[in-house]
mmJSON file of the N, C-alpha and C atoms, coordinates in Angstrom:
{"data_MODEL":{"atom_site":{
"group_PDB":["ATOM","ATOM","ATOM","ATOM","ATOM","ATOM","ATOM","ATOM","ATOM","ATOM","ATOM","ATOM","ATOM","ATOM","ATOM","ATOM","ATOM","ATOM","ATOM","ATOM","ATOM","ATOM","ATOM","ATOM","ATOM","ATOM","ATOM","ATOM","ATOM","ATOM","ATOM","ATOM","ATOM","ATOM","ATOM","ATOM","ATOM","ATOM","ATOM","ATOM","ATOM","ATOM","ATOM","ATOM","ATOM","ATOM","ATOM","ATOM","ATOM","ATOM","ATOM","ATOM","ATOM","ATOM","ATOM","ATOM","ATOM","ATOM","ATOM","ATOM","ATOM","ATOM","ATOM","ATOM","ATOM","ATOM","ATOM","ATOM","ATOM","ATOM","ATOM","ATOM","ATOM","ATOM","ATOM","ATOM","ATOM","ATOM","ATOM","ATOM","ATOM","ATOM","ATOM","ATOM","ATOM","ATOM","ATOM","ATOM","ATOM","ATOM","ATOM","ATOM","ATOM","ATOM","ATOM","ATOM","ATOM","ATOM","ATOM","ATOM","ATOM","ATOM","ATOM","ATOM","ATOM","ATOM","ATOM","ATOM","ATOM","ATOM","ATOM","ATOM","ATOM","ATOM","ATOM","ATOM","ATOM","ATOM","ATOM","ATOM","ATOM","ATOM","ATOM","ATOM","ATOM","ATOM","ATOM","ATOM","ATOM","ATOM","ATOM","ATOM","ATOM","ATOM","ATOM","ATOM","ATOM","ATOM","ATOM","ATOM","ATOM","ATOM","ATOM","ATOM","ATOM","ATOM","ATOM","ATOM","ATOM","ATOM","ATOM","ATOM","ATOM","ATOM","ATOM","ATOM","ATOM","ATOM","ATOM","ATOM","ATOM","ATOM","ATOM","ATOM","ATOM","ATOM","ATOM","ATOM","ATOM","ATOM","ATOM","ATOM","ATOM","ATOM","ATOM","ATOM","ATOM","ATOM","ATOM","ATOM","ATOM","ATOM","ATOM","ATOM","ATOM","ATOM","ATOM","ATOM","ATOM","ATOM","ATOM","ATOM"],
"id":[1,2,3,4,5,6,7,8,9,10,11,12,13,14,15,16,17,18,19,20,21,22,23,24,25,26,27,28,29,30,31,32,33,34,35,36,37,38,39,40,41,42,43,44,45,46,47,48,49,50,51,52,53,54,55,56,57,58,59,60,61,62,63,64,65,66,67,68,69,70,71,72,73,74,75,76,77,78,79,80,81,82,83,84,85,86,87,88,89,90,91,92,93,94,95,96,97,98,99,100,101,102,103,104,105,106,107,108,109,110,111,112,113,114,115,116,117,118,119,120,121,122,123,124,125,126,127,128,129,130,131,132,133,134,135,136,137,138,139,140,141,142,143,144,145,146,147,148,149,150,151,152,153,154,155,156,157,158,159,160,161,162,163,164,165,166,167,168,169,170,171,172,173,174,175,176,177,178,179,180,181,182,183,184,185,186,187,188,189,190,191,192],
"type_symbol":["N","C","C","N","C","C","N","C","C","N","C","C","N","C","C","N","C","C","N","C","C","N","C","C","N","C","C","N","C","C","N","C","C","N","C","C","N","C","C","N","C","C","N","C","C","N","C","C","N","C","C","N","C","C","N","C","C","N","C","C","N","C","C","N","C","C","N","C","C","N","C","C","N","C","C","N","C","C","N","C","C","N","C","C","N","C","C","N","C","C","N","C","C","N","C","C","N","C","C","N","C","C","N","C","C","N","C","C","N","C","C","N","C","C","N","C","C","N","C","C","N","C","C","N","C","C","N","C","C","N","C","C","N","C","C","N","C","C","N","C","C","N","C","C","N","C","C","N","C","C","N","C","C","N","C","C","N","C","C","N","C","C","N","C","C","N","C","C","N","C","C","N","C","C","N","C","C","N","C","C","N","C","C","N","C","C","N","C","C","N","C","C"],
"label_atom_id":["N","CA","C","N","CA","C","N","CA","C","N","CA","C","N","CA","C","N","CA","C","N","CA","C","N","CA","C","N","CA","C","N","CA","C","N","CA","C","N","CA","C","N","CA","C","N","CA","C","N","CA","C","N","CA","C","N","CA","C","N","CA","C","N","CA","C","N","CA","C","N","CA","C","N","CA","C","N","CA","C","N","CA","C","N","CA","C","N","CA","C","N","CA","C","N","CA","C","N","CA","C","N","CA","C","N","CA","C","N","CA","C","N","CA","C","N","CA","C","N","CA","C","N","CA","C","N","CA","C","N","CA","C","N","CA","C","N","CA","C","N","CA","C","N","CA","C","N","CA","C","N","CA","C","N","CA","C","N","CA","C","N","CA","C","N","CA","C","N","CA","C","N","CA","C","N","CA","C","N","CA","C","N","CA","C","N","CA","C","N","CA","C","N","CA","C","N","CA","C","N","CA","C","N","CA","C","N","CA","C","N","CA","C","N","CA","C","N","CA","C","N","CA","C"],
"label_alt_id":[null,null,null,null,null,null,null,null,null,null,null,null,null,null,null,null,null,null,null,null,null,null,null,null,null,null,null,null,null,null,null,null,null,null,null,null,null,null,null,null,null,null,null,null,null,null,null,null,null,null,null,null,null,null,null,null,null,null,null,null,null,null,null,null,null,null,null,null,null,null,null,null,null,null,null,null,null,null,null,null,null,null,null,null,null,null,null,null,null,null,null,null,null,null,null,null,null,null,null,null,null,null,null,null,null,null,null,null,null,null,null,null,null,null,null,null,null,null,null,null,null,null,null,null,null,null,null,null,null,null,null,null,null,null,null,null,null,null,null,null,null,null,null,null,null,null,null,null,null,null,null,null,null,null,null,null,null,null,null,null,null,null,null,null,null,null,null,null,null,null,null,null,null,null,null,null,null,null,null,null,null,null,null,null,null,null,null,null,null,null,null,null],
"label_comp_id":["UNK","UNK","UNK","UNK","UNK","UNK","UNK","UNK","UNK","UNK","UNK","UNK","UNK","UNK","UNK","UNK","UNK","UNK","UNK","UNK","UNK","UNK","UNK","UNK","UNK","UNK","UNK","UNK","UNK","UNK","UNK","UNK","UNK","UNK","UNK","UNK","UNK","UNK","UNK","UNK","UNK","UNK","UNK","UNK","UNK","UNK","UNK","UNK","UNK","UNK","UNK","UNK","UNK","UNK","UNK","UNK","UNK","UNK","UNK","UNK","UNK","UNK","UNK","UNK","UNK","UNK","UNK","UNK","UNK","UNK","UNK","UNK","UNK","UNK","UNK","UNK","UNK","UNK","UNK","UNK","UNK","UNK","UNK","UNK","UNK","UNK","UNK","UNK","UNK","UNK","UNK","UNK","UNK","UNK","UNK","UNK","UNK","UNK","UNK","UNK","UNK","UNK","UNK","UNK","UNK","UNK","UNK","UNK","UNK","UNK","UNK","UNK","UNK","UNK","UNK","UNK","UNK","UNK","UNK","UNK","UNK","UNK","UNK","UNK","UNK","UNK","UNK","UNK","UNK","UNK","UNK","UNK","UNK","UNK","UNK","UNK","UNK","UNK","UNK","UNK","UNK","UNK","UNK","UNK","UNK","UNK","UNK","UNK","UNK","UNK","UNK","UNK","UNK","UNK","UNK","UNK","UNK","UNK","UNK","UNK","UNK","UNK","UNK","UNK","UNK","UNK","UNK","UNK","UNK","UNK","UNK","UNK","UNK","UNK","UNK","UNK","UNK","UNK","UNK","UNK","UNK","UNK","UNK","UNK","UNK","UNK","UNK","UNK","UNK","UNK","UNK","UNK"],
"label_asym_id":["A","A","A","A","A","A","A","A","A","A","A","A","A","A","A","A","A","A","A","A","A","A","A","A","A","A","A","A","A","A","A","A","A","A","A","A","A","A","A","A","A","A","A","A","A","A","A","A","A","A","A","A","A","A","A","A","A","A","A","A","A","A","A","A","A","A","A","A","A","A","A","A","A","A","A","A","A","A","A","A","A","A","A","A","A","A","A","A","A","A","A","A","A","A","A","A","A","A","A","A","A","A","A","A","A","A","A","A","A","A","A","A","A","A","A","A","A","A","A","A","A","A","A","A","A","A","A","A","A","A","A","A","A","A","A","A","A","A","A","A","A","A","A","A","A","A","A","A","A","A","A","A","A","A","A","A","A","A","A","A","A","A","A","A","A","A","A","A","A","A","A","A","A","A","A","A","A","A","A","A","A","A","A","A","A","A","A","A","A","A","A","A"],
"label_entity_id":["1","1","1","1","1","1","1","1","1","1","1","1","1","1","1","1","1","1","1","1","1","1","1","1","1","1","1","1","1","1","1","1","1","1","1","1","1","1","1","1","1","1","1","1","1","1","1","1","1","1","1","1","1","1","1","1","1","1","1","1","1","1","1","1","1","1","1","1","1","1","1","1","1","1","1","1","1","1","1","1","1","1","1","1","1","1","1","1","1","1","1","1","1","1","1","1","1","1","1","1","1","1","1","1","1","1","1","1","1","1","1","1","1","1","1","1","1","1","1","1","1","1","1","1","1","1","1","1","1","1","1","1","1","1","1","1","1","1","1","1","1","1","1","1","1","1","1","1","1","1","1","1","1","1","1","1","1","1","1","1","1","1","1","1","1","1","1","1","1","1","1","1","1","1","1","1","1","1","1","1","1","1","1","1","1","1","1","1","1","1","1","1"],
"label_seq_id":[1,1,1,2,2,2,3,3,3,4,4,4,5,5,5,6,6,6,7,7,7,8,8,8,9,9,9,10,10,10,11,11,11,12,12,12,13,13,13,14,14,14,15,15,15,16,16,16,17,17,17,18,18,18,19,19,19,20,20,20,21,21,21,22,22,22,23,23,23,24,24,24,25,25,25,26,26,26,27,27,27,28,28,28,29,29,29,30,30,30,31,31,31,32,32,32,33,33,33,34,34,34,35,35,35,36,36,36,37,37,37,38,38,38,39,39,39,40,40,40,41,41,41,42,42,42,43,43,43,44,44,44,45,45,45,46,46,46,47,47,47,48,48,48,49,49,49,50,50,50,51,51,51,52,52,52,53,53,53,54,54,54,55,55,55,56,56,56,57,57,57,58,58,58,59,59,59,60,60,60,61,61,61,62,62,62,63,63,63,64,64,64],
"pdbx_PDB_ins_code":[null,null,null,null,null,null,null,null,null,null,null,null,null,null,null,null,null,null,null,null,null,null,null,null,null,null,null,null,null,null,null,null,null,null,null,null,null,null,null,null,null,null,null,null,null,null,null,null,null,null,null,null,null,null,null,null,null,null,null,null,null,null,null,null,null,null,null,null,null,null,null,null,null,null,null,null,null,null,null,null,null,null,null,null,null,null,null,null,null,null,null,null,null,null,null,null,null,null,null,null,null,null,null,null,null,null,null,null,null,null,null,null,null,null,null,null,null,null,null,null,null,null,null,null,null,null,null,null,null,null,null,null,null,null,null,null,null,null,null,null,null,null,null,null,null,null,null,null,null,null,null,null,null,null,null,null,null,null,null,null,null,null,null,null,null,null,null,null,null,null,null,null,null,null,null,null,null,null,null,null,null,null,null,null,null,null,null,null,null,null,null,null],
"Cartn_x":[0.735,0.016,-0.185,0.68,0.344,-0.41,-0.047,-1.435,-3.121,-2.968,-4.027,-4.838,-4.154,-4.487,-5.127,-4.341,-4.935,-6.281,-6.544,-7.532,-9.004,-9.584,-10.514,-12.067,-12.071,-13.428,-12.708,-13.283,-13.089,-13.303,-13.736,-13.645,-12.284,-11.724,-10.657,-9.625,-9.7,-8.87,-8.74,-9.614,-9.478,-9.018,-8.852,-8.156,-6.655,-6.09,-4.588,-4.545,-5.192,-4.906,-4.856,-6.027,-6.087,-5.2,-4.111,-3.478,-2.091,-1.591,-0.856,-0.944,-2.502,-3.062,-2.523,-2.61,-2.801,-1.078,-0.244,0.811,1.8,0.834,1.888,0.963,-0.127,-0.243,-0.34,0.235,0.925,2.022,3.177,4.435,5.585,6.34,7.184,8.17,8.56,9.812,9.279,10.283,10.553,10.196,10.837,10.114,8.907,7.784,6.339,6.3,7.144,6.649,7.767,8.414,9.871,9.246,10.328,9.651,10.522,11.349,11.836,11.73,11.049,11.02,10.315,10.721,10.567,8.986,8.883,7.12,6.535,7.554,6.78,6.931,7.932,7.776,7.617,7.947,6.953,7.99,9.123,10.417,11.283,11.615,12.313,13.824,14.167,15.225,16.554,15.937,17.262,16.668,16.116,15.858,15.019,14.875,13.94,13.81,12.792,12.71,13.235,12.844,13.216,12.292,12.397,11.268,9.923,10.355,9.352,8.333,8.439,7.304,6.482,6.421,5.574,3.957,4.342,3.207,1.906,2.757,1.346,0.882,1.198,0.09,-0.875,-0.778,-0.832,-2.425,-2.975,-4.789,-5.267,-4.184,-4.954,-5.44,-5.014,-5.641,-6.42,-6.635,-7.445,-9.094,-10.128,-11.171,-12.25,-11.501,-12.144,-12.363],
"Cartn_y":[-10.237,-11.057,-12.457,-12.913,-14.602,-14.61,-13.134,-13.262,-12.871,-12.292,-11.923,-13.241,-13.664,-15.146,-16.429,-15.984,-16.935,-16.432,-15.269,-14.823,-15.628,-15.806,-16.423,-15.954,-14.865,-14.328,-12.974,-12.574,-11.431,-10.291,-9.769,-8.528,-8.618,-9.283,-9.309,-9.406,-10.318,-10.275,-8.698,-8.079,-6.584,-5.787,-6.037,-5.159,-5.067,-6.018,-6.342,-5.87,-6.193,-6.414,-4.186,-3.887,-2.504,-1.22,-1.824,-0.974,-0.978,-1.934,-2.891,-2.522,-2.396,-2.001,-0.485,0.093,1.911,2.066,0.989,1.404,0.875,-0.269,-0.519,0.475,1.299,2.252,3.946,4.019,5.264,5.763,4.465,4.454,5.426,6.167,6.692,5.734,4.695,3.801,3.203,3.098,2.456,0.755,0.122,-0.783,-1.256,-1.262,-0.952,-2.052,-2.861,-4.235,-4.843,-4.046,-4.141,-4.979,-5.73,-6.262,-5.68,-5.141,-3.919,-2.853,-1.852,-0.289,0.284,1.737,2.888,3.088,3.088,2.501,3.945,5.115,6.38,7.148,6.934,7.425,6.146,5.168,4.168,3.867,4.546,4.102,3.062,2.007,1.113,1.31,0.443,0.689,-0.231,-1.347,-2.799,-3.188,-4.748,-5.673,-5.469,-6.367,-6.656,-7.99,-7.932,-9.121,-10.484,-11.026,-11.724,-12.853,-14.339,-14.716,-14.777,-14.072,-13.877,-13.167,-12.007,-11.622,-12.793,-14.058,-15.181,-15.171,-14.035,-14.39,-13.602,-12.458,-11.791,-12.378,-13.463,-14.325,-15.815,-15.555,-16.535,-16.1,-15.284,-14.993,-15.566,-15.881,-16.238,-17.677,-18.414,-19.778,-20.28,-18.634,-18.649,-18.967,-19.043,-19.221,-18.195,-16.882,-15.484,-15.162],
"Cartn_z":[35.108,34.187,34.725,35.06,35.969,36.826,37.871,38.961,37.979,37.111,36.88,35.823,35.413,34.592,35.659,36.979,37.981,38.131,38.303,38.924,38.715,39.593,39.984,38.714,38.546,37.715,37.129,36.131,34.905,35.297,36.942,37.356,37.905,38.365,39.441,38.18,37.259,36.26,35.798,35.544,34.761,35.716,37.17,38.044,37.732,37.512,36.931,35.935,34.7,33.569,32.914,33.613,33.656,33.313,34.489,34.915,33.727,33.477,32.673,30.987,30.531,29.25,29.531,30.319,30.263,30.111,30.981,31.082,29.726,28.682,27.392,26.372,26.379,25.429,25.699,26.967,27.4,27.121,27.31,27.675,26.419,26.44,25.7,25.147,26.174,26.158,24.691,23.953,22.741,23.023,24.283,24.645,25.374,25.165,25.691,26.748,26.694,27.191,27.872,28.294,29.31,30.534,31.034,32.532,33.494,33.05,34.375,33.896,34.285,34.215,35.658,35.348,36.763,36.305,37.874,37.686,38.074,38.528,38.394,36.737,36.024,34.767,33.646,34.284,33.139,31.963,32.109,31.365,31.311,30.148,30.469,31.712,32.125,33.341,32.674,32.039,32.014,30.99,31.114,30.742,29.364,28.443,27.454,26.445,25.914,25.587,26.271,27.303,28.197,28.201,28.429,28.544,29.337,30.87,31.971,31.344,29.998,29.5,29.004,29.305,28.19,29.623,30.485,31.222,30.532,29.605,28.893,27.971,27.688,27.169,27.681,28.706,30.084,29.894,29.252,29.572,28.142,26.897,25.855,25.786,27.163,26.995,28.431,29.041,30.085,29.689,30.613,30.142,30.081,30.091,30.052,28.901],
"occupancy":[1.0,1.0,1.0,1.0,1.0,1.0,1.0,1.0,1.0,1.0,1.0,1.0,1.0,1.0,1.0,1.0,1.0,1.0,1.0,1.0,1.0,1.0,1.0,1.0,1.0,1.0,1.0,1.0,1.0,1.0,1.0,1.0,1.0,1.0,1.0,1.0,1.0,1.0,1.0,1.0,1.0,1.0,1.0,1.0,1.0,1.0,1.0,1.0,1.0,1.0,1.0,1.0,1.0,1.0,1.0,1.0,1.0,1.0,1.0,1.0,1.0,1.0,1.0,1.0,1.0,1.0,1.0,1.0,1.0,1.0,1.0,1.0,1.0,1.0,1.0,1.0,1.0,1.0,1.0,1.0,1.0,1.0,1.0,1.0,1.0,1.0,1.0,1.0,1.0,1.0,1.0,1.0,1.0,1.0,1.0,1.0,1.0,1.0,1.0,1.0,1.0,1.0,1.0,1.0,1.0,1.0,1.0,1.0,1.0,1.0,1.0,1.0,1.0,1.0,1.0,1.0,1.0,1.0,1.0,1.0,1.0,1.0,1.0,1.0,1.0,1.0,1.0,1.0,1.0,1.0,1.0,1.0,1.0,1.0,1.0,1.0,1.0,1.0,1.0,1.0,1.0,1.0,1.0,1.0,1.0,1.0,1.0,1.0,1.0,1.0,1.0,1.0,1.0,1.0,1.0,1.0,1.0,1.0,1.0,1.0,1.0,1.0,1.0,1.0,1.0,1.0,1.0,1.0,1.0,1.0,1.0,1.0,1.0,1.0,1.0,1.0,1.0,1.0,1.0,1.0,1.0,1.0,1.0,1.0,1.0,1.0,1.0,1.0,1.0,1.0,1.0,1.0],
"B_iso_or_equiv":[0.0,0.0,0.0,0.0,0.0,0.0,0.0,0.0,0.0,0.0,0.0,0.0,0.0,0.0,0.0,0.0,0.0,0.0,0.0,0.0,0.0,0.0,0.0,0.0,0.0,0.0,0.0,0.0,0.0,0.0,0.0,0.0,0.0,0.0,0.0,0.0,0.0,0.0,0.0,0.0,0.0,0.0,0.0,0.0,0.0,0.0,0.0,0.0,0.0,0.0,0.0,0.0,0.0,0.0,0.0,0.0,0.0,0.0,0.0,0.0,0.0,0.0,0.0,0.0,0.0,0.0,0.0,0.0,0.0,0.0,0.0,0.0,0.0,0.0,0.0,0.0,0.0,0.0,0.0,0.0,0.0,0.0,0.0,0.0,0.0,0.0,0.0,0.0,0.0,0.0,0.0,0.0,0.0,0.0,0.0,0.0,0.0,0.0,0.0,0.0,0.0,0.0,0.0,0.0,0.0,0.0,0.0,0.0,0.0,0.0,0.0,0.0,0.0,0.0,0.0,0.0,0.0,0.0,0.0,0.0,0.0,0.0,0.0,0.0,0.0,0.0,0.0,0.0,0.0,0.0,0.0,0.0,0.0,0.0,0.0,0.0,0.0,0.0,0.0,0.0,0.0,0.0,0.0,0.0,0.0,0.0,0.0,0.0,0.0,0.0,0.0,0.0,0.0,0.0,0.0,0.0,0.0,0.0,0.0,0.0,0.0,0.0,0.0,0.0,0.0,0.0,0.0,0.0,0.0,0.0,0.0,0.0,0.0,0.0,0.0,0.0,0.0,0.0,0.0,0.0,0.0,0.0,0.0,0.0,0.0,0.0,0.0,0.0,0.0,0.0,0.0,0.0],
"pdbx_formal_charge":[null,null,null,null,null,null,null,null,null,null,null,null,null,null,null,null,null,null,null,null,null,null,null,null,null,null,null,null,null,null,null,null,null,null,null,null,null,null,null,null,null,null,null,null,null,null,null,null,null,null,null,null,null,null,null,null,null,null,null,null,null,null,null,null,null,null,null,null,null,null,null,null,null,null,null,null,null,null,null,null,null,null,null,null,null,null,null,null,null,null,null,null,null,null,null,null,null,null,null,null,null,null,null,null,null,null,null,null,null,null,null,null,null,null,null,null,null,null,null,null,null,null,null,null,null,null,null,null,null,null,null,null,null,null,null,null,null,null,null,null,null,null,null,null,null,null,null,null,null,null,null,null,null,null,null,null,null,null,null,null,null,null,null,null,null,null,null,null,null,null,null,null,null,null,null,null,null,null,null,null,null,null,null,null,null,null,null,null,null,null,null,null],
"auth_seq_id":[1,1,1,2,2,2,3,3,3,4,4,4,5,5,5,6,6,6,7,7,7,8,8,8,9,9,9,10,10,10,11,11,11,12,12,12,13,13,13,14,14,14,15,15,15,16,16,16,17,17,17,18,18,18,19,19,19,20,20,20,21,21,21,22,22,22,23,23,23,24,24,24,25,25,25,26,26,26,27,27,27,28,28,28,29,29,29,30,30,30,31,31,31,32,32,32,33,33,33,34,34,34,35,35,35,36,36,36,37,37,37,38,38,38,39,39,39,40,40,40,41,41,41,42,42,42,43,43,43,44,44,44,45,45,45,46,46,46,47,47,47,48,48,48,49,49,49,50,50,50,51,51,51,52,52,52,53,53,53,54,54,54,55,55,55,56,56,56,57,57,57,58,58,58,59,59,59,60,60,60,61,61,61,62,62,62,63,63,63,64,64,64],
"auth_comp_id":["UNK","UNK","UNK","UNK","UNK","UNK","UNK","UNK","UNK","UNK","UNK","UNK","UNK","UNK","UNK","UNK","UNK","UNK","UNK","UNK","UNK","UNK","UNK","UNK","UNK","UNK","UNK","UNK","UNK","UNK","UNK","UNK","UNK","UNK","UNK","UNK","UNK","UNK","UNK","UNK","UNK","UNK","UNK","UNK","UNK","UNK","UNK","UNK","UNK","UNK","UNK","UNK","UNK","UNK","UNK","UNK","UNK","UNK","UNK","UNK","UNK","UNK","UNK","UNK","UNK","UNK","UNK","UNK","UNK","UNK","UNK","UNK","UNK","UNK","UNK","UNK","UNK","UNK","UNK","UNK","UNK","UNK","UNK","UNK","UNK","UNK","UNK","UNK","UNK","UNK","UNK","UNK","UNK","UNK","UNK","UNK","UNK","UNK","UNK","UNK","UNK","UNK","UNK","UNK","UNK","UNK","UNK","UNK","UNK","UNK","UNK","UNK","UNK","UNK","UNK","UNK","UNK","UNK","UNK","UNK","UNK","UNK","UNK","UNK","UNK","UNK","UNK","UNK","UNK","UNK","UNK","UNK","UNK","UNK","UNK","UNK","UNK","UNK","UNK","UNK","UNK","UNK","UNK","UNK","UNK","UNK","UNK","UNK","UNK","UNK","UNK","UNK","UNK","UNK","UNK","UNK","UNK","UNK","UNK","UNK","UNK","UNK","UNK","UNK","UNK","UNK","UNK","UNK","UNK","UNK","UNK","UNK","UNK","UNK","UNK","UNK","UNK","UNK","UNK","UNK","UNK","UNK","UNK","UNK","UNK","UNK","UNK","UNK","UNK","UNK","UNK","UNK"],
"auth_asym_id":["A","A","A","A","A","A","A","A","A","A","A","A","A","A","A","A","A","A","A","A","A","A","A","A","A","A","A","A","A","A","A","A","A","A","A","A","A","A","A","A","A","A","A","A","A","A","A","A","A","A","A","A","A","A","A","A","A","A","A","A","A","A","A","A","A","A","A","A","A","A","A","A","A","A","A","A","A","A","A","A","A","A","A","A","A","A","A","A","A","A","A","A","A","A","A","A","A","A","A","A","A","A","A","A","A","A","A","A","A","A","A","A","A","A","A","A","A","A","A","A","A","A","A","A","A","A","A","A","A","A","A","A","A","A","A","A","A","A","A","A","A","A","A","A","A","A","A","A","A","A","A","A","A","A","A","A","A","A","A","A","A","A","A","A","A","A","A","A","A","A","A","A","A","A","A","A","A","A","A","A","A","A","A","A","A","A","A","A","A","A","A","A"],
"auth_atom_id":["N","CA","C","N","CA","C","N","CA","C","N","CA","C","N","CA","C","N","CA","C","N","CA","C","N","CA","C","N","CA","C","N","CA","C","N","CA","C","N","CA","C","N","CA","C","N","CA","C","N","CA","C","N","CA","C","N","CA","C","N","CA","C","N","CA","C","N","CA","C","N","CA","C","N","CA","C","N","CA","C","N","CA","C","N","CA","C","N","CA","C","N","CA","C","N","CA","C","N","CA","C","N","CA","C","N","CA","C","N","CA","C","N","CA","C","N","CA","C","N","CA","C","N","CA","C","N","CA","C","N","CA","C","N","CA","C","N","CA","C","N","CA","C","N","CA","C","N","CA","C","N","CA","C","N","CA","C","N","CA","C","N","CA","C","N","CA","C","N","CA","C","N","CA","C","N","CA","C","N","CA","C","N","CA","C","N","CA","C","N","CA","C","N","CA","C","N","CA","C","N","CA","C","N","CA","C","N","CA","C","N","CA","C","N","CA","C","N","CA","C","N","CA","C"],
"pdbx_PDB_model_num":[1,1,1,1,1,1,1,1,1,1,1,1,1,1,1,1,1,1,1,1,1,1,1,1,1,1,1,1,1,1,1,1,1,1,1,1,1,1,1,1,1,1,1,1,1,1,1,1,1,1,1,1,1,1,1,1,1,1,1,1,1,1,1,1,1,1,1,1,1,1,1,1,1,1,1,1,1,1,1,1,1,1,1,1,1,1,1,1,1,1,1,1,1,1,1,1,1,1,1,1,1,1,1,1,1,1,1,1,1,1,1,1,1,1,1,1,1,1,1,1,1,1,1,1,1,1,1,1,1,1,1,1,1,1,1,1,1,1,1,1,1,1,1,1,1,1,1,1,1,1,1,1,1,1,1,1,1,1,1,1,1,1,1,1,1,1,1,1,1,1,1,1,1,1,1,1,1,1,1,1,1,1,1,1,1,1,1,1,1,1,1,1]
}}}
């Protein structure tokens, strides 16, 4: 989410952002929005609610 908030223009942004959307309304994990999970089953691993998630909102005061 931070790299993708940097991103330069709104195609390159949706390359990030893409993958990210599919993987918090796919996910089984009770926590959708974990910042550590196994990135082949998409399951939380550790962590949650942490503040490093404050980057998914890093695009609502972007200029996209």
């Amino acid at each position: 989410m931070w790299i993708a908030a940097m991103s330069p223009d709104l195609e390159t942004f949706k390359k990030f952002i893409d993958p990210l959307y599919k993987y918090i309304n796919e996910t089984t994990s009770r926590v959708p929005i974990s910042d550590w999970h196994d990135t082949k089953t998409g399951k939380m691993t550790g962590f949650k609610a942490r503040s490093v998630i404050g980057g998914y909102w890093n695009p609502v005061s972007s200029n996209y």
